[in-house]
N, C-alpha and C positions, 0 to 999 in steps of 0.2 A: 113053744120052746121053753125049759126048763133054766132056770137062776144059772145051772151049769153048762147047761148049751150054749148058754149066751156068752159067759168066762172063755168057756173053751176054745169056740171060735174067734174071740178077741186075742187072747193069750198063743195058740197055737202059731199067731205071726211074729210071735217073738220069745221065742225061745223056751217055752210055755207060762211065761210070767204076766203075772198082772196086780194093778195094781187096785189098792180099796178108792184108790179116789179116780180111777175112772169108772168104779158101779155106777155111779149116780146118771152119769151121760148115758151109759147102756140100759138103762129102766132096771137096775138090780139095786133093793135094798143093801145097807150096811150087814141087816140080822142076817139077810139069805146065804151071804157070804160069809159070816163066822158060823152058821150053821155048816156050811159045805166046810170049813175048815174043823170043824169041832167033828164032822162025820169022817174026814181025812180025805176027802177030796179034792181041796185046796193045801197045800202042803206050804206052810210059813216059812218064810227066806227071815226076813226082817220084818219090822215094823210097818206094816199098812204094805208089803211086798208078798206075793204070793205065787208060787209055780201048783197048776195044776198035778194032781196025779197022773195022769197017763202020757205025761210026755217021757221021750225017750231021748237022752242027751246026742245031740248033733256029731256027726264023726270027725267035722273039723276041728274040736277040741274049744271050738269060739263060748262056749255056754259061762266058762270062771267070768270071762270077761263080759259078757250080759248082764251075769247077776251083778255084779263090781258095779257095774254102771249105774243101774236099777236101784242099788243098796245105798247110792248116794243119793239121787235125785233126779228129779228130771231136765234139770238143765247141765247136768253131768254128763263128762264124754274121757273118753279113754285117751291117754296123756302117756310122752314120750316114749320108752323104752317097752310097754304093752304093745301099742301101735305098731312100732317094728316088729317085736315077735310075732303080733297077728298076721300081720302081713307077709310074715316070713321072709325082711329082709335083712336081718344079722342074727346072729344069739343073743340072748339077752335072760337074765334070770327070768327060769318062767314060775318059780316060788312066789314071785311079787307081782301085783298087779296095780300099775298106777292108772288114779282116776283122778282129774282136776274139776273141780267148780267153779263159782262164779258166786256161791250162794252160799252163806254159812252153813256148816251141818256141824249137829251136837249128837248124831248118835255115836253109836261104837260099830267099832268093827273089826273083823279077824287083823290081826298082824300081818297077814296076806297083802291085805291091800293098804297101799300107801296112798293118803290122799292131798292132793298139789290143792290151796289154794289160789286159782291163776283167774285172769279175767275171760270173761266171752274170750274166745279166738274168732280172728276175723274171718274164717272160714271154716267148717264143719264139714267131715267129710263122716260117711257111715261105711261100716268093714261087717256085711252079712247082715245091716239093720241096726247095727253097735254105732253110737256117738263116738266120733273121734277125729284124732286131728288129722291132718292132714299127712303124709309124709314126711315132707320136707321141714311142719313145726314142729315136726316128731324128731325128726334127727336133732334140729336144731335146738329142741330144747335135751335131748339127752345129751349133751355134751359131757356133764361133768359127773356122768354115772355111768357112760358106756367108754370101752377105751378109743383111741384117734379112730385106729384101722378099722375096727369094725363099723363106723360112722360111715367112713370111706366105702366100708363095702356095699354098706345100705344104700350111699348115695347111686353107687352103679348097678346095684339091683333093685334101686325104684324107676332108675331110668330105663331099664331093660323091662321091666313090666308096664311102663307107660303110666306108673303112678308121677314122674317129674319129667318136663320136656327137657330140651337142650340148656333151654335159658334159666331153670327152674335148678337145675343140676349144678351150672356155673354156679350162679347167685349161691345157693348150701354150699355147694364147697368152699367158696369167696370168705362166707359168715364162717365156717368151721374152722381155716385157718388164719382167719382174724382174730378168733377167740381162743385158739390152741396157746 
């Protein structure tokens, strides 16, 4: 199996991205892979970030928000008002893409993405392989960048999709107009 065989079926489980610092676990040098990128077979996102060439972007539209993730780090996960729009449960600007960490970062990034420095959350939930929060700290933390109603609406269309149970549903609501 060839340096790209091996990228490709690593990468192909997420969205075609990969990254330089897992070469080393899959038995691929650092050269192999700036050779396959300098051939154009590795196509550069960021820094030590790479999508293969022959992937073909997902029909879900989920791929801004992969790269977003990936562009921050690896302990990065997709953070309030993204969360909702992925999950389609209110409008929300889909120009911006917020990503929180846990972990300082110094690089740069498109104005696209906004990035939250917030702590671990105490639960991680994943949206198609994507790091992110959960619903319900989704809503709760868009508070003061989505308007009341739409919060409102999320909370009855996380419930109706079984992303919040009964009690999951009160509680958000309880927090949203405590804090309104």
């Amino acid at each position: 199996m060839t340096a790209y065989d091996i990228i490709f079926d690593e990468a192909i489980g997420y969205y075609g991205l990969f990254r330089t610092s897992q070469a080393p676990s899959l038995g691929v040098s650092g050269s192999a892979v700036l050779s396959l990128a300098k051939r154009g077979r590795l196509l550069r996102i960021a820094h030590g970030l790479y999508r293969i060439d022959k992937y073909v972007p997902q029909p879900d539209g989920l791929d801004a928000y992969a790269i977003a993730v990936a562009r921050v780090g690896e302990d990065a996960y997709l953070w309030g008002p993204s969360v909702l729009q992925a999950l389609h449960l209110c409008p929300t600007d889909p120009a911006k893409i917020y990503v929180a960490t846990p972990a300082r970062f110094r690089g740069r990034l498109p104005n696209s993405i906004i990035l939250k420095n917030c702590a671990k959350p105490h639960d991680i939930d994943f949206i198609e392989g994507i790091r992110a929060q959960t619903a319900g700290q989704a809503i709760l933390s868009s508070q003061h960048i989505i308007m009341f109603d739409r919060l409102l609406e999320a909370v009855e269309n996380a419930k109706g999709k079984g992303l919040l149970d009964e009690v999951q549903a009160h509680n958000t609501l309880k927090e949203l107009y405590k804090n309104d």
